[in-house]
C-alpha positions in Angstrom: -6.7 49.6 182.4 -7.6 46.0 182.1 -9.0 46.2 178.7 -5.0 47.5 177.6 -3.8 44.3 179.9 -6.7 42.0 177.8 -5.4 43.4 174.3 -1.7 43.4 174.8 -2.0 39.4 175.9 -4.3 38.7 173.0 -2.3 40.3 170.6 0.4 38.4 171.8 -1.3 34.9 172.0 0.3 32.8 169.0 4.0 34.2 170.9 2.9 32.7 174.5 1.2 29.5 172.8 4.8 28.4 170.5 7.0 29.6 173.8 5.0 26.9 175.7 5.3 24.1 172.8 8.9 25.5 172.7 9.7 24.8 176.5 7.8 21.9 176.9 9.9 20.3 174.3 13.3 21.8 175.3 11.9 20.2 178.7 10.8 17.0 177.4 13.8 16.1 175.6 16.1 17.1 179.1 14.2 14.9 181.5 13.4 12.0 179.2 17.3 11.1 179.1 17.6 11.1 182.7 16.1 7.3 182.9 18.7 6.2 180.2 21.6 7.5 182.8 20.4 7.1 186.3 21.7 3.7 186.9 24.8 5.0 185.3 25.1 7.8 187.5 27.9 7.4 190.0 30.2 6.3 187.7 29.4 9.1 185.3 30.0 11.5 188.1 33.3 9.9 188.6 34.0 9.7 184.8 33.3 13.4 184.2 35.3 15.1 187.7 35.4 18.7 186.8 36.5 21.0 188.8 34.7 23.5 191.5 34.9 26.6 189.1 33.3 24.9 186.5 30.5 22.8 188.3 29.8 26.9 190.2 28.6 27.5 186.5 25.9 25.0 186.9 24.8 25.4 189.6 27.2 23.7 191.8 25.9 20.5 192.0 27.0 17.0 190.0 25.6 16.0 186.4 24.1 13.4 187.3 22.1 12.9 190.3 18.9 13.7 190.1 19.4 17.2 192.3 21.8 17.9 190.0 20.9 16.7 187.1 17.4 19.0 187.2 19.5 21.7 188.8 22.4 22.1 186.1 20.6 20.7 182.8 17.2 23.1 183.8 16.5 25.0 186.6 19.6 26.6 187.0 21.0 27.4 183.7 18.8 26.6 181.2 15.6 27.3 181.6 16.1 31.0 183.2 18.7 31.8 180.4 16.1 30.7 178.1 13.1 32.4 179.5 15.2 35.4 180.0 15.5 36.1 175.9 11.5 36.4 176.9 11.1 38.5 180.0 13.8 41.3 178.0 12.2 41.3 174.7 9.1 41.6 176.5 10.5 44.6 178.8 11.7 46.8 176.0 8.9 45.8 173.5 5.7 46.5 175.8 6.2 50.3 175.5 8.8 50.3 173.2 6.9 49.0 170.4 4.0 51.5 171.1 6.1 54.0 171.1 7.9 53.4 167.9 5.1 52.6 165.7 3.4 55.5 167.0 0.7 54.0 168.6 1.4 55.1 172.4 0.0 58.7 171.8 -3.0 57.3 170.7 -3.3 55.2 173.4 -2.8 57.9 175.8 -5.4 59.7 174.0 -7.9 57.7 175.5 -9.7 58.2 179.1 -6.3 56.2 181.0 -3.2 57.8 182.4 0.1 57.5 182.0 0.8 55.9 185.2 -2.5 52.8 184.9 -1.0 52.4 180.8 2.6 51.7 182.4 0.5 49.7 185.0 -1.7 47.5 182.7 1.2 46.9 180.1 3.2 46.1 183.4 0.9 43.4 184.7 0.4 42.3 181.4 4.2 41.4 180.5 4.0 39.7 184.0 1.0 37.4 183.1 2.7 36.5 179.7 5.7 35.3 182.1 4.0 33.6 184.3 1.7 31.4 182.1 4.8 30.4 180.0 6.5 29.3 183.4 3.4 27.7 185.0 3.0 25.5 181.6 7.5 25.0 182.4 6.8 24.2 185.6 4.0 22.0 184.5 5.9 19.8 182.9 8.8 19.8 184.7 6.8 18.4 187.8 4.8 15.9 185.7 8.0 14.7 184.1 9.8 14.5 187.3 7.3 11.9 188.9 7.1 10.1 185.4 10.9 9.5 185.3 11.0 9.0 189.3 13.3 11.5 190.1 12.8 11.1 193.8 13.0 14.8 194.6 9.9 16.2 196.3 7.8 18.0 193.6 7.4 21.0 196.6 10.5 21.3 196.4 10.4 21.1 192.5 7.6 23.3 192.7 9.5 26.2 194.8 12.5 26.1 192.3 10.4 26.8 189.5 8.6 29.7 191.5 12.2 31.3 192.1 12.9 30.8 188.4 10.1 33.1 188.0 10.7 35.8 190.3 14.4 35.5 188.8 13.4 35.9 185.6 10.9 38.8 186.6 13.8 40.9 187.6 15.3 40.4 183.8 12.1 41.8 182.6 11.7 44.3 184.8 15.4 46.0 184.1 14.7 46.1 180.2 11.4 48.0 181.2 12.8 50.2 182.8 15.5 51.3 180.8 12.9 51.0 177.7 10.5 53.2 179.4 13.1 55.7 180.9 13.7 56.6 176.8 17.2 55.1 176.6 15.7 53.1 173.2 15.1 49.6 172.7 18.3 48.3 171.7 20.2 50.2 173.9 18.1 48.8 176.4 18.3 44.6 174.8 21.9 45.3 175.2 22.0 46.5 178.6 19.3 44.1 180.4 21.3 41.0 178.4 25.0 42.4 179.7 23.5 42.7 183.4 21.7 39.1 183.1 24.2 37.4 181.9 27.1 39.3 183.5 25.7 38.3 186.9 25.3 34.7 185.9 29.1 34.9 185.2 29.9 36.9 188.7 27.8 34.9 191.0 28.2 32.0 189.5 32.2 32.2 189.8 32.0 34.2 193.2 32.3 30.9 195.0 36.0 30.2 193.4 37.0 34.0 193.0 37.1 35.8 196.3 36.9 39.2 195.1 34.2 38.8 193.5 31.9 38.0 195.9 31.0 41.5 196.8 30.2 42.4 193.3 28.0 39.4 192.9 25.6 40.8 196.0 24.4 43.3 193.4 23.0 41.0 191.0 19.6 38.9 191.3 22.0 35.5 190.3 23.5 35.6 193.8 20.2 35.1 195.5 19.2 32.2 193.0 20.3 29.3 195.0 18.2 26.5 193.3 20.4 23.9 194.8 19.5 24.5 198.1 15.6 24.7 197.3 15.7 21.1 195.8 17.4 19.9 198.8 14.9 21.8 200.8 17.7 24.2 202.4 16.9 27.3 201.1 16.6 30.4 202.8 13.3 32.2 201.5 13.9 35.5 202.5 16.7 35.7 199.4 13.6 35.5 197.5 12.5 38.9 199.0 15.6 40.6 196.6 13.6 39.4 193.6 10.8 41.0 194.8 12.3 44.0 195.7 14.4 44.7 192.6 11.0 44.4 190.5 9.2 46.4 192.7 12.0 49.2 192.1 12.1 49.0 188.8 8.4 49.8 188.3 8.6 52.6 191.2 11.3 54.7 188.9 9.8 53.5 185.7 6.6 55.6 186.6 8.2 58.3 187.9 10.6 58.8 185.0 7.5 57.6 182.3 5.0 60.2 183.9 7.2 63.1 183.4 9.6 62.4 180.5 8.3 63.9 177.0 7.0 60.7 174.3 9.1 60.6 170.9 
């Protein structure tokens, strides 16, 4: 099993290595304005008023402070919209692709079952995730005490780590759809309406009564960054994350170990 976990990150190297250059940069550019407009920033926050429904898209917070600023510009919006194109096209390709080159019989073939090859490819989307959001969160906390953003970087630290147990549950939908034989792009297309359709609901759910009952079904709703970086966060929405990953693997091996392999 760990040997398939080894090869599937090693074949995969050059894609993690460019994602990190790729989010370091997007990062780099974001947080090196911030100096430029932090002396500026009351009056810009006076300058652009916008309204509640539209600042609930971001987050909730203002432009311009530096809670808001590294809540709207990256660690609400950006970065886990970004790092979600990842997690999905990581969920349907880890067993999709070996099932549509032809590849997964042979790798069943070999002395491993179903259930420790759904495993190892499993854990080994997950490690792909999590060292592209470690080097993220990397520079987001070096940049943050470079710039002097005056947030506490444990609290930095704890918004990044619900970024990726956000973005896990991303992943872990397109897997299972993928693995459940519904096809890869039927599954892209269904992973990327839920993710981004629950940005929309629970970001709006705030200004739009009714839809704050809908929003409870979507991992968005439980990804209040704002309160982390203000250190007001209540950890236990973190256990959602957890537990919506944990389902989708459950009924991903039960539907993988007994459906028949095209």
């Amino acid at each position: 099993m760990y040997a398939v976990v080894r090869w599937t990150v090693w074949q995969r190297r050059w894609s993690i290595v460019w994602w990190c250059l790729g989010m370091a940069a997007l990062i780099g550019l974001t947080l090196g304005l911030y100096p430029s407009i932090r002396d500026q920033a009351n009056q810009l926050n006076r300058s652009f008023n916008l309204s509640g429904s539209t600042l609930d898209l971001f987050g909730g917070t203002d432009f311009f402070s530096p809670v808001g600023y590294l809540n709207s510009q990256l660690i609400y919006f950006t970065v886990p919209l970004v790092l979600a194109i990842l997690a999905i096209g990581l969920g349907t390709s880890l067993i999709g692709r070996e099932e549509s080159s032809g590849t997964l019989e042979a790798l069943l073939a070999r002395p491993v079952s179903r259930g420790k090859l759904l495993t190892a490819k499993a854990i080994a989307g997950m490690l792909i995730i999590f060292i592209v959001i470690s080097v993220s969160s990397a520079v987001v906390l070096g940049l943050c005490k470079a710039v002097s953003m005056g947030i506490p970087l444990g609290y930095v630290a704890a918004a990044c780590f619900a970024c990726f147990m956000l973005v896990l549950t991303f992943g872990a939908s397109a897997f299972l759809l993928t693995v459940t034989g519904r096809g890869r792009v039927a599954a892209l297309g269904v992973a990327v309406a839920y993710g981004m359709g629950g940005y929309l609901v629970s970001s709006l759910a705030p200004s739009v009564p009714w839809l704050k009952n809908p929003s409870l079904l979507f991992p968005y709703h439980y990804y209040q960054t704002a309160g982390i970086l203000r250190g007001t966060f209540l950890w236990r929405d973190i256990a959602f994350f957890a537990l919506f990953t944990a389902g989708c693997g459950v009924l991903a091996w039960l539907s993988f170990r007994r459906r028949d392999l095209s």
